[in-house]
C-alpha positions in Angstrom: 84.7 53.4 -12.3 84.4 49.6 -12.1 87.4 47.8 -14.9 86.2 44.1 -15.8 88.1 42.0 -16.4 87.5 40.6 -20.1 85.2 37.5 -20.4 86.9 34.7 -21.6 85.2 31.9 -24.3 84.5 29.0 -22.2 87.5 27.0 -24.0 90.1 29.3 -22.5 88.5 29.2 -18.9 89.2 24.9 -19.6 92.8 25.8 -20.8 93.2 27.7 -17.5 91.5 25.3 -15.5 93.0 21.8 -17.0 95.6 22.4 -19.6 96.6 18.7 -19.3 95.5 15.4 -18.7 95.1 14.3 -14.6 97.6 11.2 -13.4 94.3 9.1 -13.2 93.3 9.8 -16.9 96.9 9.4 -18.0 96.7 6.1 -15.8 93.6 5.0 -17.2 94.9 5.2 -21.0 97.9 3.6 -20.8 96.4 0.7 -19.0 93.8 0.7 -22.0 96.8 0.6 -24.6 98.6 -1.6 -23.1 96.2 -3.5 -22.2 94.8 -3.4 -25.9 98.5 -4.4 -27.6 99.3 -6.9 -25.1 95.7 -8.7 -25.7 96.0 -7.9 -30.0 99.4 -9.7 -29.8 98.3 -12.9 -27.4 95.5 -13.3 -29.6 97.3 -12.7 -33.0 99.9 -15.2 -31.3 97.6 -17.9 -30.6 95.9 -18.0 -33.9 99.4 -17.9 -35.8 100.8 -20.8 -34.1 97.2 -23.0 -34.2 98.8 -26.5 -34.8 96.3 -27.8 -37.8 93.5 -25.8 -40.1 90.9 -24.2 -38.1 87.2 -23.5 -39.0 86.1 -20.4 -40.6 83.7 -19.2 -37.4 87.3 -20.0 -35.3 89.0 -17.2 -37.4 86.3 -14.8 -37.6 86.1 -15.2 -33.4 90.3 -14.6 -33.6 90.0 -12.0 -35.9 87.2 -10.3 -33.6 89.0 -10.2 -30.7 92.2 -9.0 -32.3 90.1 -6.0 -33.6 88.7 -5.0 -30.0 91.6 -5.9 -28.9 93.6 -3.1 -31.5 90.1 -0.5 -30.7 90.7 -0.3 -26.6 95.0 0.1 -28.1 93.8 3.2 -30.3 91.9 4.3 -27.8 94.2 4.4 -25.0 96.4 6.2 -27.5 94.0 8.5 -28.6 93.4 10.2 -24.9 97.1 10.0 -24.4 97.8 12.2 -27.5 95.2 14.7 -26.6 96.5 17.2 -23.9 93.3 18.8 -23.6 89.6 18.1 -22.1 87.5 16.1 -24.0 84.0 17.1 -22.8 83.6 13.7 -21.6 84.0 12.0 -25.7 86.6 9.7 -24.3 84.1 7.7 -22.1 81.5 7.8 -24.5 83.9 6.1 -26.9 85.2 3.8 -24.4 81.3 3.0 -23.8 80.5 2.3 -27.3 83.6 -0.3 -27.7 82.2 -2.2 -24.4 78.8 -2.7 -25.4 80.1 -4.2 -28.9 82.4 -6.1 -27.4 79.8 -7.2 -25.1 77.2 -7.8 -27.8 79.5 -10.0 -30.0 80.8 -11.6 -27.6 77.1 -13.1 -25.9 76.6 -14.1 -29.5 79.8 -15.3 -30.2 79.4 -17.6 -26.9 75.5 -18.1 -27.5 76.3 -20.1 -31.1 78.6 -21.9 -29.6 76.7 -23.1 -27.3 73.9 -24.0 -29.4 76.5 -25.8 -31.9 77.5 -27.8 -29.0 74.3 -28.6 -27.5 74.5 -27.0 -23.9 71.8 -24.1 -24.3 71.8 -21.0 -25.2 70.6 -20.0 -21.6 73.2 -19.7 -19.6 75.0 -17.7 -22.3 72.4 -15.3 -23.0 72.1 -14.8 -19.2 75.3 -14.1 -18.6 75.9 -11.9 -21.8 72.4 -9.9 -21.0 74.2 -9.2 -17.9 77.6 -8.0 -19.7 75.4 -6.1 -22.4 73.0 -4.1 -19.9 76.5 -3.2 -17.6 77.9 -1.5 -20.8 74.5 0.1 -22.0 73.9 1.4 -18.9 77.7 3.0 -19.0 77.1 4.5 -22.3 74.2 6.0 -21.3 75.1 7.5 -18.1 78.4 8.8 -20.8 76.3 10.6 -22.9 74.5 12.1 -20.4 77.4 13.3 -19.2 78.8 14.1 -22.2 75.5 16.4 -22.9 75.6 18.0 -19.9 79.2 18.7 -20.2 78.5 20.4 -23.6 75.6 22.6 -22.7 77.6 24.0 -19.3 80.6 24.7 -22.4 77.8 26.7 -24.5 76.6 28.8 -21.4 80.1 29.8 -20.7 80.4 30.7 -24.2 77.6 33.5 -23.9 
């Protein structure tokens, strides 16, 4: 008589198989928080000690970046205080922060622009560039992220 062993659920076959986080993933979040913090305080920094009054678009673009800025920080800590897989949630996170970054950022650059008289071409070329990089990453993350869940549900029974 043949004894199997018993099947296990597919999130114990992931404990067994990665019960923490690899060097590069640890690697890659705490260069996002730090990199997040360090770029939260320059920019808080440079807006506190702004000589004279600034315009109200100059505060929302300060208090923008800050924010992105404090979102890639949380992130970075996020993946660092989960010791477990995420099914690929961390990149489709990370993917979602780039391409609003990106986006705000072409049309943060793109009224500028016009305001100052250059064109908005070069701007929108450039950020069309910036936004289609990230799109294309978020995609190719949930993707991922979908196949990633559906191999967890066939485990699963």
């Amino acid at each position: 008589m043949i004894q199997e062993e018993p099947r296990l659920s597919a999130q114990e076959m992931i404990e067994r198989l990665e019960s923490s986080l690899s060097k590069r993933r640890r690697i890659r979040a705490v260069t996002a928080l730090l990199a997040g913090l360090v770029g939260a305080v320059f920019v808080t920094s440079l807006w506190a000690t702004e000589p004279g009054p600034l315009p109200g678009g100059t505060h929302t673009a300060f208090a923008v970046l800050t924010g992105f800025c404090l979102a890639w920080a949380c992130y970075g800590g996020w993946v660092l205080t989960r010791r477990a897989p995420l099914f690929a949630t961390e990149r489709v996170i990370a993917a979602w922060i780039a391409v609003a970054a990106s986006v705000t950022a072409t049309a943060l650059v793109t009224v500028i622009a016009v305001i100052r008289g250059t064109g908005p071409l070069p701007p929108l070329a450039v950020g069309a560039l910036f936004v289609a990089a990230s799109l294309t990453l978020a995609w190719r993350a949930h993707t991922r992220r979908a196949h990633l869940l559906h191999l967890k549900r066939t485990l699963g029974g």
